[in-house]
C-alpha positions as CSV (number, residue, x, y, z in Angstrom):
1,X,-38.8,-58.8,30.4
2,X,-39.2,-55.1,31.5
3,X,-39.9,-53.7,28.0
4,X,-40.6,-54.7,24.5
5,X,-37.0,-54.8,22.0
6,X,-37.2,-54.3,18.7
7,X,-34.3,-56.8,16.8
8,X,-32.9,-57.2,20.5
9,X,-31.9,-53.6,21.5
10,X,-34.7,-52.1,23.8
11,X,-37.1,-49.5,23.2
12,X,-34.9,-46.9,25.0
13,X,-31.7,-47.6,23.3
14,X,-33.3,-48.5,20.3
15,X,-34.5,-44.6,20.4
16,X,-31.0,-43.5,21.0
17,X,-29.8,-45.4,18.2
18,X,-31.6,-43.6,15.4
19,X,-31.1,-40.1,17.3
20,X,-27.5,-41.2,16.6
21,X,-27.9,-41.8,13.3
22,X,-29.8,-38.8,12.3
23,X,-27.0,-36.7,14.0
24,X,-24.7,-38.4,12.2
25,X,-26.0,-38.1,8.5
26,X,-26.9,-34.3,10.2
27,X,-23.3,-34.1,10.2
28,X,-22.2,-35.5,6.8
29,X,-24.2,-33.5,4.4
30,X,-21.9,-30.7,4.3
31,X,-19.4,-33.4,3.1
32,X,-22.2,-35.0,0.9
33,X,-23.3,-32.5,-1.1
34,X,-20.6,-29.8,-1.1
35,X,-18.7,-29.1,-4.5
36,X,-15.7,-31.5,-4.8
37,X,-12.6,-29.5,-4.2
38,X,-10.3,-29.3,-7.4
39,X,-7.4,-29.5,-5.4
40,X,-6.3,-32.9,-3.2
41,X,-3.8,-30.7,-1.2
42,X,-1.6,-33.9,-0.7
43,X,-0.5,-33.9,-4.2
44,X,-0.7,-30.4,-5.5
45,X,1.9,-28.6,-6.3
46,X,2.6,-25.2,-4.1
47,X,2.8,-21.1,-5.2
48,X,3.2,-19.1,-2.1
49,X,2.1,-16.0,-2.4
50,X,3.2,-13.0,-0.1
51,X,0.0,-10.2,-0.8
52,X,-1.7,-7.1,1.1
53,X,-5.1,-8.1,-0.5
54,X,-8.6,-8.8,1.2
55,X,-10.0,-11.8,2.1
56,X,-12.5,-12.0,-0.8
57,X,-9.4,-10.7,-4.0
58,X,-7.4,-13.8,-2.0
59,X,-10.4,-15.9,-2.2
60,X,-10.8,-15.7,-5.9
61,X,-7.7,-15.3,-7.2
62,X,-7.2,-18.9,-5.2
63,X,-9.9,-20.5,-6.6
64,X,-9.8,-19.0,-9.8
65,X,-5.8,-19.8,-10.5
66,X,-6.3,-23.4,-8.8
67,X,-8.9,-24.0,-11.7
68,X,-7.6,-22.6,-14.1
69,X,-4.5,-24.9,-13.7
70,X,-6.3,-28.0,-13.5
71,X,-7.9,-26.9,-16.7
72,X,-4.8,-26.0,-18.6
73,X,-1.8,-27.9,-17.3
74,X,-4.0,-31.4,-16.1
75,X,-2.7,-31.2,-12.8
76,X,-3.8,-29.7,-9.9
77,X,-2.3,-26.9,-7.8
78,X,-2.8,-25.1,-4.2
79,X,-2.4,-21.4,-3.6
80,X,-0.8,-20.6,-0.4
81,X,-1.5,-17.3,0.9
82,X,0.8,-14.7,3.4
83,X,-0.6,-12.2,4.6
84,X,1.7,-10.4,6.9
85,X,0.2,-6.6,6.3
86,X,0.4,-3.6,3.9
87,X,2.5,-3.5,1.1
88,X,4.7,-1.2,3.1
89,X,5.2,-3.9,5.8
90,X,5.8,-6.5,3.2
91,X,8.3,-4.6,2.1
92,X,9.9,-3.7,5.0
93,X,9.9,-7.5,6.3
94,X,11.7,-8.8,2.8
95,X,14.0,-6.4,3.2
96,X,15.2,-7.3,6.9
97,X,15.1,-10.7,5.6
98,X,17.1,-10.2,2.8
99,X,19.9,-8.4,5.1
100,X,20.3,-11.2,7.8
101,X,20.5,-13.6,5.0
102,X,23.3,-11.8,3.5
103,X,24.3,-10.6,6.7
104,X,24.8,-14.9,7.5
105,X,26.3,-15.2,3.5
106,X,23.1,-17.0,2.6
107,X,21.3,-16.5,-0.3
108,X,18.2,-14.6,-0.2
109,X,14.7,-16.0,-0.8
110,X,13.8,-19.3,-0.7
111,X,10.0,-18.8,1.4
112,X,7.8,-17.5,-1.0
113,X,7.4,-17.4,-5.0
114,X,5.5,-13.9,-5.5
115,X,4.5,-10.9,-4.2
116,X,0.6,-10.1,-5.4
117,X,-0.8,-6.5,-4.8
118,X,0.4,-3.1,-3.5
119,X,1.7,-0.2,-5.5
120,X,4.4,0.5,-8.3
121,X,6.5,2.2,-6.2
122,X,6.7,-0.5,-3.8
123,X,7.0,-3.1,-5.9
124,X,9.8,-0.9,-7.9
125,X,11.7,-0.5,-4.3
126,X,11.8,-4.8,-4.3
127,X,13.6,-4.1,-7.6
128,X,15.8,-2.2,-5.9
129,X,16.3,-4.9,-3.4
130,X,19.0,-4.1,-0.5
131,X,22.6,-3.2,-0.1
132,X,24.5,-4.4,2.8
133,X,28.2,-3.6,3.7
134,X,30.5,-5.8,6.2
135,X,33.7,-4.0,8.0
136,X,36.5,-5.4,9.9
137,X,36.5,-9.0,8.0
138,X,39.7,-11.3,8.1
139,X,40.5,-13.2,4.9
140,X,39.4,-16.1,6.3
141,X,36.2,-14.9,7.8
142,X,35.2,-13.5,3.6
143,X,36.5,-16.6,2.4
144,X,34.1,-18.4,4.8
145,X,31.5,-15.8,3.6
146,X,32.1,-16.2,-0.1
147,X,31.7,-20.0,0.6
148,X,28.2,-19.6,2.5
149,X,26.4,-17.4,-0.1
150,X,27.6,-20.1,-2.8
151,X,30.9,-19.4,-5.1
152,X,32.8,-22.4,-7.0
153,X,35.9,-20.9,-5.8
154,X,37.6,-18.3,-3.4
155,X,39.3,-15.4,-5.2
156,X,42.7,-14.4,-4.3
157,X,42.8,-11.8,-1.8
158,X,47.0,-10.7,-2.0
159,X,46.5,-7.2,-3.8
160,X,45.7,-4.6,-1.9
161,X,45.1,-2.1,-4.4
162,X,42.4,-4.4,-6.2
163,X,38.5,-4.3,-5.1
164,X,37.7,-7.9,-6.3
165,X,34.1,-7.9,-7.9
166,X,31.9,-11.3,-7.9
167,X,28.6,-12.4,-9.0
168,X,27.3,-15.6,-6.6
169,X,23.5,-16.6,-7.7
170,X,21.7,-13.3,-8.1
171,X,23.6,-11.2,-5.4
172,X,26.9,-8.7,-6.6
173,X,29.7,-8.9,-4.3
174,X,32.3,-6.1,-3.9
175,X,35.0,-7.1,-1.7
176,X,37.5,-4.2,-0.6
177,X,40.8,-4.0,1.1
178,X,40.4,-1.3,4.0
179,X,43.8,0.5,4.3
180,X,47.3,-0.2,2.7
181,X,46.9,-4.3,3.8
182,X,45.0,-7.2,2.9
183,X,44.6,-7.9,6.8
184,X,41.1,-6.6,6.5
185,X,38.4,-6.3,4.1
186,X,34.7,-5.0,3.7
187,X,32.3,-7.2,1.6
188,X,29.4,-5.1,0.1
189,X,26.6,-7.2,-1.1
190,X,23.7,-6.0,-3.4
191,X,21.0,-7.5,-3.9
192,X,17.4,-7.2,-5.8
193,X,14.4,-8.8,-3.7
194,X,12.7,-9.1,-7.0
195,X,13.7,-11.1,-10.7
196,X,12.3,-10.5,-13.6
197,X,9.6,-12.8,-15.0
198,X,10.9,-14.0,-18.3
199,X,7.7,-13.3,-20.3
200,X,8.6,-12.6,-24.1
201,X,7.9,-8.5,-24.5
202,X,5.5,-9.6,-27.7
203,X,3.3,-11.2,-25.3
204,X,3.3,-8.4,-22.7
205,X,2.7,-5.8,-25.3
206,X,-0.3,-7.8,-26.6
207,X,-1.8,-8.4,-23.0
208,X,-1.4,-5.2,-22.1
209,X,-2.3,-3.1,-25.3
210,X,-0.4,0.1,-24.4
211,X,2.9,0.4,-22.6
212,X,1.6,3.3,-19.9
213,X,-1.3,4.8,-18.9
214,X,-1.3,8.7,-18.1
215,X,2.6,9.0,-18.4
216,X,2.6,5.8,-15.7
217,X,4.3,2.4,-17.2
218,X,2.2,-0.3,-17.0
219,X,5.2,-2.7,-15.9
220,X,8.6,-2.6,-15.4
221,X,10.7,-2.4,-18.1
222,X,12.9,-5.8,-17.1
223,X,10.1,-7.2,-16.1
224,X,10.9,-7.1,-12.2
225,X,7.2,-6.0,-12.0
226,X,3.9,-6.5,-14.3
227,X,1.2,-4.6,-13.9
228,X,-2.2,-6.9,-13.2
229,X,-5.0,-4.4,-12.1
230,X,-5.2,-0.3,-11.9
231,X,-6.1,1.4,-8.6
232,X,-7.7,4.9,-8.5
233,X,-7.5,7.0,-5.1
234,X,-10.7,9.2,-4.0
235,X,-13.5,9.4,-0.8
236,X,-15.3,7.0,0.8
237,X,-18.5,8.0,2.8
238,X,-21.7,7.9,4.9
239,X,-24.4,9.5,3.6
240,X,-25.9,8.7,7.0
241,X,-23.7,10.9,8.8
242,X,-23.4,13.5,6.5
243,X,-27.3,14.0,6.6
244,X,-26.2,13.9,10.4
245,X,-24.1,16.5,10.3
246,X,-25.3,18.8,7.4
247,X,-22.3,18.0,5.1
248,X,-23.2,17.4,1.3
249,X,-21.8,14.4,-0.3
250,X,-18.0,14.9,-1.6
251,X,-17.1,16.0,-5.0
252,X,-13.7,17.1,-4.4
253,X,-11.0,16.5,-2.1
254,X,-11.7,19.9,-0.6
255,X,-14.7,17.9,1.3
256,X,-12.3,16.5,4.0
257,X,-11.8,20.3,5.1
258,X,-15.0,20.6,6.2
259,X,-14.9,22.1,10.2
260,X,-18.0,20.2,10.5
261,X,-16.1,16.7,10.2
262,X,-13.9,17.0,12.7
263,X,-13.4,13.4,14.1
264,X,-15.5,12.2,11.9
265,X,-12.4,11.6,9.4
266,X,-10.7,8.4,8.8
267,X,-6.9,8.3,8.0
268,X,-4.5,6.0,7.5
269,X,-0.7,6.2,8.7
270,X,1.2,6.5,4.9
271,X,4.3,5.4,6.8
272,X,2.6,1.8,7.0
273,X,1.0,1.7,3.6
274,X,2.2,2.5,0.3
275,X,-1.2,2.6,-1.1
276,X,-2.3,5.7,1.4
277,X,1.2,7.3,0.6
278,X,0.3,6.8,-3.5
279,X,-3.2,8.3,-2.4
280,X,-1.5,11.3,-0.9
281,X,0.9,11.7,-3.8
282,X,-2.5,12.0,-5.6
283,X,-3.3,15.0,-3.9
284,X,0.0,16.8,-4.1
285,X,0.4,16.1,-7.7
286,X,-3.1,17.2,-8.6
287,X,-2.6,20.1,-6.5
288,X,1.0,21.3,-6.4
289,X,2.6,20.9,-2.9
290,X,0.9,23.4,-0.5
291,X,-2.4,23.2,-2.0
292,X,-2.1,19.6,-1.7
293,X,-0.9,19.9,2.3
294,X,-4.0,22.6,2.8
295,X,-6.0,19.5,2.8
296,X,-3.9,16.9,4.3
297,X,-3.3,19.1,7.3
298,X,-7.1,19.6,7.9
299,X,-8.0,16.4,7.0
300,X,-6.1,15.6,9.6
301,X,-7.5,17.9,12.2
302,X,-10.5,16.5,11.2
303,X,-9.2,12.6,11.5
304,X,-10.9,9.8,14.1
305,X,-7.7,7.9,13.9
306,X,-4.7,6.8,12.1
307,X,-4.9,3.3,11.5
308,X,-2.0,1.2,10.2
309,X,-4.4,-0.8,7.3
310,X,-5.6,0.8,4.4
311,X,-8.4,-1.4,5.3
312,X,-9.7,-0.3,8.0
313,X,-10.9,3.2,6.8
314,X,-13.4,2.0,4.5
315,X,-14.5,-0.6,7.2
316,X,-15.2,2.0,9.8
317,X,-16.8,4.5,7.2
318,X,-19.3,1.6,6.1
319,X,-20.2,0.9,9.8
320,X,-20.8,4.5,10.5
321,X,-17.6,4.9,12.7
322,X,-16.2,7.5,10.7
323,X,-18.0,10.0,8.1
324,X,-15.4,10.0,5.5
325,X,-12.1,8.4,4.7
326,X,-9.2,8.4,2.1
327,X,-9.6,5.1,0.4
328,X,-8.6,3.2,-3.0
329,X,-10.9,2.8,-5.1
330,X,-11.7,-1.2,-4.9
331,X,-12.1,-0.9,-1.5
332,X,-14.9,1.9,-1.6
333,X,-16.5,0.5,-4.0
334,X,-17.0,-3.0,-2.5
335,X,-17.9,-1.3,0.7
336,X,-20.6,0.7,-0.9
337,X,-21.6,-2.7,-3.3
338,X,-21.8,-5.0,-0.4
339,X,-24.0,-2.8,1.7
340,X,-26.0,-2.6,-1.2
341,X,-26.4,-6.5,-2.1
342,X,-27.6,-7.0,1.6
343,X,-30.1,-4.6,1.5
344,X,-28.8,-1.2,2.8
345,X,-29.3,1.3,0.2
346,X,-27.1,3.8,-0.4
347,X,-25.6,4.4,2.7
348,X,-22.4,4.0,1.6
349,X,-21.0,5.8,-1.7
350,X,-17.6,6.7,-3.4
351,X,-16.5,9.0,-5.4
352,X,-12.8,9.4,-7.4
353,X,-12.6,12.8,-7.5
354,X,-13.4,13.8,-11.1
355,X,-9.9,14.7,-12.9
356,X,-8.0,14.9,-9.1
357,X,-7.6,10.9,-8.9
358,X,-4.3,8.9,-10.8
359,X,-4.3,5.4,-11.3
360,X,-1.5,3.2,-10.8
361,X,-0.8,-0.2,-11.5
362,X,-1.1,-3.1,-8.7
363,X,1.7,-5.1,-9.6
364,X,2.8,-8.6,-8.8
365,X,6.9,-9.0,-8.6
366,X,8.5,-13.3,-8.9
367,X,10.5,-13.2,-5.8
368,X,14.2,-14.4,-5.5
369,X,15.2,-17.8,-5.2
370,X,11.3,-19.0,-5.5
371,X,10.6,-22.4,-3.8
372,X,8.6,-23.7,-7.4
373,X,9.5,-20.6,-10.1
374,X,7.5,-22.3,-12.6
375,X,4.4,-22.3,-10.6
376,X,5.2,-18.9,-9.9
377,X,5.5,-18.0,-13.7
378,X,2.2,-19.6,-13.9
379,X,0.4,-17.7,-11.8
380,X,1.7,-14.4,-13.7
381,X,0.6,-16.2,-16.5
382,X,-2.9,-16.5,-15.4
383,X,-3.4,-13.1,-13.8
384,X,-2.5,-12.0,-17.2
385,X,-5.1,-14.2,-19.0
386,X,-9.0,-13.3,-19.4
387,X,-9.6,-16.3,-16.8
388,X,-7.5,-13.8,-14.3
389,X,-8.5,-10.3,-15.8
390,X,-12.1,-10.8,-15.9
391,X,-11.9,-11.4,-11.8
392,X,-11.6,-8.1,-11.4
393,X,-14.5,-6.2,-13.0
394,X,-17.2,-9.4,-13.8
395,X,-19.9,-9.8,-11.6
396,X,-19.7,-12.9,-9.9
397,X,-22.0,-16.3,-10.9
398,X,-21.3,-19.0,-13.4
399,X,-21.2,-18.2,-16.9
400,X,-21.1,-20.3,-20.5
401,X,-17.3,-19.2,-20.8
402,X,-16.2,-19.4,-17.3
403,X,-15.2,-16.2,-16.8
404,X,-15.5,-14.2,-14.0
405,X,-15.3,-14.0,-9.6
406,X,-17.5,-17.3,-8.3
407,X,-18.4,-15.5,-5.5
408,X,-17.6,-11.9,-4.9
409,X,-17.5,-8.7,-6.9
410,X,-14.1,-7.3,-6.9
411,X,-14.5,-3.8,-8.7
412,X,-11.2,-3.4,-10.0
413,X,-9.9,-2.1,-13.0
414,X,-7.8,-4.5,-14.9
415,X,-5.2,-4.1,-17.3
416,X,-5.8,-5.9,-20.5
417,X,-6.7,-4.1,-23.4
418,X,-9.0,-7.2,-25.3
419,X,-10.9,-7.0,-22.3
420,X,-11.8,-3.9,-22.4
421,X,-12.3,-4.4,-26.5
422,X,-14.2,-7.4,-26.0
423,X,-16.5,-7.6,-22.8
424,X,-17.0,-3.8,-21.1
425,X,-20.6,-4.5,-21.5
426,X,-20.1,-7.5,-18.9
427,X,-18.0,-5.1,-16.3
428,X,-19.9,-4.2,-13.3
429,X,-18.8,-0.5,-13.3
430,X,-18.5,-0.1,-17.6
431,X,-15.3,2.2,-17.5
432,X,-12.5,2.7,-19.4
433,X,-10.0,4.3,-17.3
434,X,-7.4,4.5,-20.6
435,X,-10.1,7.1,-22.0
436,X,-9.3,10.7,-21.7
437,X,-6.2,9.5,-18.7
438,X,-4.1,12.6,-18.3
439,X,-1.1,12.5,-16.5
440,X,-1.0,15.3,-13.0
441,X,0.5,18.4,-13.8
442,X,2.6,18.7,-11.0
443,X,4.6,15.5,-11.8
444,X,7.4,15.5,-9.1
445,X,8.4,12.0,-8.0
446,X,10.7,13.7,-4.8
447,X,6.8,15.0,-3.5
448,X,6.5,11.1,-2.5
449,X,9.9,10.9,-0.6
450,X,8.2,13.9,1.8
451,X,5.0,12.6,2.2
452,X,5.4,10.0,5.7
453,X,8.4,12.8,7.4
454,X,5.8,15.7,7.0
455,X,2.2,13.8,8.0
456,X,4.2,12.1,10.8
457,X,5.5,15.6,12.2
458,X,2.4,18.1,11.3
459,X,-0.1,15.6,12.4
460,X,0.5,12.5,14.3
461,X,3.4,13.4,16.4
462,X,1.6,16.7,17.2
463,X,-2.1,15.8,17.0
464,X,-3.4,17.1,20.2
465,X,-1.8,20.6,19.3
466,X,-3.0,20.1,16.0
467,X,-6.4,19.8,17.0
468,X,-6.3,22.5,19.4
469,X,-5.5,25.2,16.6
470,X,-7.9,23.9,14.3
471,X,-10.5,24.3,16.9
472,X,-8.9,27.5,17.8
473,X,-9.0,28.7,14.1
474,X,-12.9,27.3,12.9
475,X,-14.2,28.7,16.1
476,X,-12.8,32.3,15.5
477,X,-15.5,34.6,15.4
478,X,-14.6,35.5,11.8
479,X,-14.0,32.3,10.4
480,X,-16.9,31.7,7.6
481,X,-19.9,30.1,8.6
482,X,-20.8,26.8,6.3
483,X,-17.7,27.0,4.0
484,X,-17.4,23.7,3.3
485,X,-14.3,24.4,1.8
486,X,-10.7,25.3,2.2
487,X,-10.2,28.6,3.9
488,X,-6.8,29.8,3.8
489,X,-5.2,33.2,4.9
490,X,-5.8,34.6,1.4
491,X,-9.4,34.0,1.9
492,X,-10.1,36.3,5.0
493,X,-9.5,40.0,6.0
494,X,-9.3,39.1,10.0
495,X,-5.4,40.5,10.6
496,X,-5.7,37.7,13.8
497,X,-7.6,35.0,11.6
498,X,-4.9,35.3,8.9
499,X,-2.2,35.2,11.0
500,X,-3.6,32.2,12.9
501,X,-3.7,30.6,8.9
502,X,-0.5,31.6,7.8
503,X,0.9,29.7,11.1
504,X,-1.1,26.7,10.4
505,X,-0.4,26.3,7.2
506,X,3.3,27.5,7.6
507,X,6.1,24.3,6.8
508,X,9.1,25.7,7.7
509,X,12.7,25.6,5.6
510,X,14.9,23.4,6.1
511,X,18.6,23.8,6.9
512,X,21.1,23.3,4.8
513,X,25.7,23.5,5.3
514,X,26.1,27.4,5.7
515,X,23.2,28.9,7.0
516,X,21.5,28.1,4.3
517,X,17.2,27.4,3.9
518,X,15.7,25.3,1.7
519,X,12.2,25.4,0.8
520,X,10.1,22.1,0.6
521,X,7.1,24.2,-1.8
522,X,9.6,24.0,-4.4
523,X,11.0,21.4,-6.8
524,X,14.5,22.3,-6.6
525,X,14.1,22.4,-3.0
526,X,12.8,18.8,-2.9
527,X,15.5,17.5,-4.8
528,X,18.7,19.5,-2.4
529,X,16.5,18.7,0.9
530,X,15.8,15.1,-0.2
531,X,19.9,14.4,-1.4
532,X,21.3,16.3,1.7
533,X,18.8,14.9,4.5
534,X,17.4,11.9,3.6
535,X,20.5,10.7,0.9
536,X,22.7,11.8,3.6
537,X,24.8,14.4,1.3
538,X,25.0,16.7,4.1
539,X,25.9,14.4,6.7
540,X,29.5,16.0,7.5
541,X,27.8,19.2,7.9
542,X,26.6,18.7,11.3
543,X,22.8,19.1,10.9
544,X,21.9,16.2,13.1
545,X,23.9,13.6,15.0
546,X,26.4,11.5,13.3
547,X,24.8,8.3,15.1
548,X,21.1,9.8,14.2
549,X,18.7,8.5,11.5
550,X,18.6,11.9,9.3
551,X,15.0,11.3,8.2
552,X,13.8,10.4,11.7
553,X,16.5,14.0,12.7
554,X,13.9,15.9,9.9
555,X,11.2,14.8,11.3
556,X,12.0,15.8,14.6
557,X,12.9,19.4,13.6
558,X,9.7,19.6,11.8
559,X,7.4,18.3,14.7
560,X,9.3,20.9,16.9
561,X,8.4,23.7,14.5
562,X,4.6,22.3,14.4
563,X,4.4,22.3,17.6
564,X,5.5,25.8,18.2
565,X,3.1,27.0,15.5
566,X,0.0,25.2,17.3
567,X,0.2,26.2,20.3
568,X,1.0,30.0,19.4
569,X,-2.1,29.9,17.5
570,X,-4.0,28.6,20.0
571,X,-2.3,31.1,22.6
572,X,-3.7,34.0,20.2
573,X,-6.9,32.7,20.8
574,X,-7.1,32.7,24.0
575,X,-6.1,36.0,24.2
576,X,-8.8,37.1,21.5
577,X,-11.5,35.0,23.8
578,X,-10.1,37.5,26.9
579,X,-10.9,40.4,25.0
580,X,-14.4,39.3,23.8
581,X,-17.2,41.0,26.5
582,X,-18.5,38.5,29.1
């Protein structure tokens, strides 16, 4: 023989044998020793769940729910997440696919059970669903219709002097002769994206503790949304960069003004998330309107970017790409904790503004039509529990009652009031946001409908202008050296420098029928501007085209007027630089 065997395989192949083997068992430990799943995914029972949260909320809100239902209802259960973008996107998406289902004469719905996360507003605009009107239809082509979307029977459509009104599943159908004829007919259908969730008002009211917070209900009061966490707006930044750049840590929203930050601000696009827009509302309420746009026109002279995720500005701030950002409050805060836990200090902090922040509820809104409603009402049911509430604020690690996050800290405020009662000393930030909660004083919902039209034109359709008067304005000889505040006209004597203010701070009127100027600084002004632009009240009175979106015409108009005002401000500098002596 050429070699020695051992049990008839050769030394060589003998050698490769056990390297094999070891490789093998190598492999298999994971699968050895990791925690058995709770979940056999072939015979669990589905919630899909449409949400704008992070990774790690996703994470333990799936784990935690999957559980918890294991636990309660002896069977298990999978969480499917969706995760298309911001709650603005969300939005926009169901609302599309709501109109091509009716558009078809299909029901809505029908691909996911809930919608977890976002804003009240935004979850209060899927209560408002969609409304979606049909011209030029034959009777047979709305009988066909009226079939489609799911009626018993065809109602008779001989009178043309009757508008025949029908409920089919959750939509409202108005069907309408056009003319003196029953030839033709418009159908108008209406329909919420949202339901309500059937949970007994006792129950909620117990949960909850408290109906609103700060003048701000804690859920809808049809239950089309519930309330499951509060959000808080304020500043995220690096103290890193500030040391950098000489600028002292935040302690107002009057930091983002700072001349010194310029692009060294990171913004986010309100237009593509409601959470930024709520964020901005913030300001304006705390502020009144032109305070409030004082600082969200420099901050955005100041901005890096603006990025379409409300994620992303905390991200970049924590990396050192950006100084300071507008962020919610979870999102700071796990920024700055998660730094922390692997070992980087403080180089990361966040501050809510103290009495300039509001909080608002993060709701979570049953979808129509739900593919498995009860394991949708289940879900509710267990954000609403401790085993979901004490997600949010727990620090994460096992514990005797098996309450809180397994693995991440979320740092969120949740709703419940027993939890507050019972465990604040197990919270890892021990707040009570329901103490001394006042509601803003400058309480004007119509500020919101303003707030994506007026960023859009003064800053993002006009930044390079924008930046070039800014520039223009802090490099003025008579601008004030390390104000780190706001510095309006008021504020200097310079005739040129206060003019070059007044311009940049200027938002114009607004035309209305007959010559007439409306003012956006006032309330009243808000409400005729917002019913006669954006309600389309005026739209007979030739103020933009008759085929033209009339918020996208306003827009326009204000960008133009932007523009105009940058570039005579930097134009007067330029002529003040000529004079200086070379």
């Amino acid at each position: 023989m050429s070699g020695s065997s051992v049990g008839g395989v050769s030394i060589p192949g003998w050698r490769i044998l056990v390297v094999l083997l070891c490789f093998g068992v190598v492999l298999a430990l994971p699968f050895v020793f990791r925690e058995p799943r709770i979940v056999d995914e072939t015979d669990a029972r589905r919630v899909i769940i449409i949400s704008p949260h992070n990774e790690q909320i996703r994470y333990e809100f799936g784990y935690g729910f999957e559980r918890w239902h294991e636990l309660k209802y002896g069977e298990p259960a999978r969480v499917v997440w969706s995760t298309p973008g911001g709650t603005s996107e969300i939005r926009k998406m169901l609302q599309s696919d709501w109109k091509a289902a009716l558009k078809q004469g299909q029901q809505p719905g029908g691909n996911a059970d809930l919608v977890f996360g976002g804003g009240s507003y935004e979850h209060g605009q899927f209560k408002r669903g969609v409304k979606l009107t049909l011209e030029d239809r034959d009777q047979e082509q709305v009988s066909a219709w009226v079939r489609r979307l799911g009626a018993n029977s065809v109602p008779s459509l001989d009178d043309p002097s009757k508008i025949v009104s029908l409920t089919i599943g959750d939509v409202q159908v108005e069907l309408t002769p056009q003319g003196n004829s029953t030839s033709l007919w418009s159908i108008t259908a209406d329909s919420s994206i949202s339901i309500p969730a059937g949970i007994p008002t006792d129950h909620l009211k117990k949960t909850y503790g408290r109906t609103q917070v700060a003048g701000t209900p804690l859920w809808d009061e049809d239950q089309y949304w519930l309330g499951t966490a509060l959000s808080a707006f304020g500043i995220i930044f690096n103290n890193d960069l500030l040391r950098e750049l000489e600028v002292p840590q935040p302690v107002s929203w009057d930091a983002l003004c700072s001349p010194k930050l310029r692009q060294e601000v990171a913004l986010v696009n309100p237009a593509q998330s409601g959470s930024v827009t709520t964020a901005f509302e913030t300001i304006l309420k705390r502020r009144d309107w032109t305070p409030g746009w004082w600082i969200l026109r420099r901050a955005a002279a100041n901005a890096r970017y603006f990025s379409a995720s409300s994620l992303r500005a905390p991200t970049d701030v924590a990396q050192g790409d950006a100084a300071m950002g507008v962020s919610i409050d979870f999102f700071g805060r796990f920024e700055s904790q998660s730094l922390r836990d692997h070992g980087a200090g403080d180089r990361v902090g966040y501050i809510d503004p103290p009495g300039e922040t509001m909080l608002d509820p993060d709701p979570i809104s049953l979808l129509m039509n739900p593919p498995d409603p009860e394991m949708a009402r289940r879900f509710i049911e267990f954000t609403l529990e401790p085993a979901g509430q004490s997600l949010w604020q727990f620090p994460p690690g096992e514990s005797a009652d098996g309450l809180g996050p397994r693995q991440y800290s979320l740092r969120r405020l949740p709703v419940s009031a027993d939890l507050y009662q019972s465990h604040l000393n197990r919270f890892v930030d021990q707040i009570d946001p329901f103490v001394n909660a006042e509601p803003p004083p400058f309480n004007d919902r119509n500020m919101r409908s303003f707030i994506s039209t007026v960023f859009q034109a003064c800053a993002m359709d006009t930044i390079v202008e924008l930046e070039a008067a800014w520039n223009a304005i802090v490099t003025h000889p008579a601008y004030p050296e390390d104000d780190e505040g706001i510095v309006t006209a008021a504020d200097v004597s310079d005739p040129q420098l206060k003019q070059m203010l007044e311009l940049f701070d200027d938002i114009p009127d607004i035309p209305g029928p007959d010559g007439q100027q409306w003012s956006l600084s006032t309330k009243e002004g808000r409400a005729t501007i917002k019913a006669g632009w954006l309600k389309r009240g005026w739209a007979d009175a030739g103020l933009w085209d008759s085929e033209a979106n009339p918020a996208r015409a306003l827009r326009r108009f204000l960008s133009e007027q932007f523009i105009g005002n940058y570039r005579q401000i930097v134009r007067m500098s330029q002529v003040n630089d000529e004079k200086q002596p070379s």
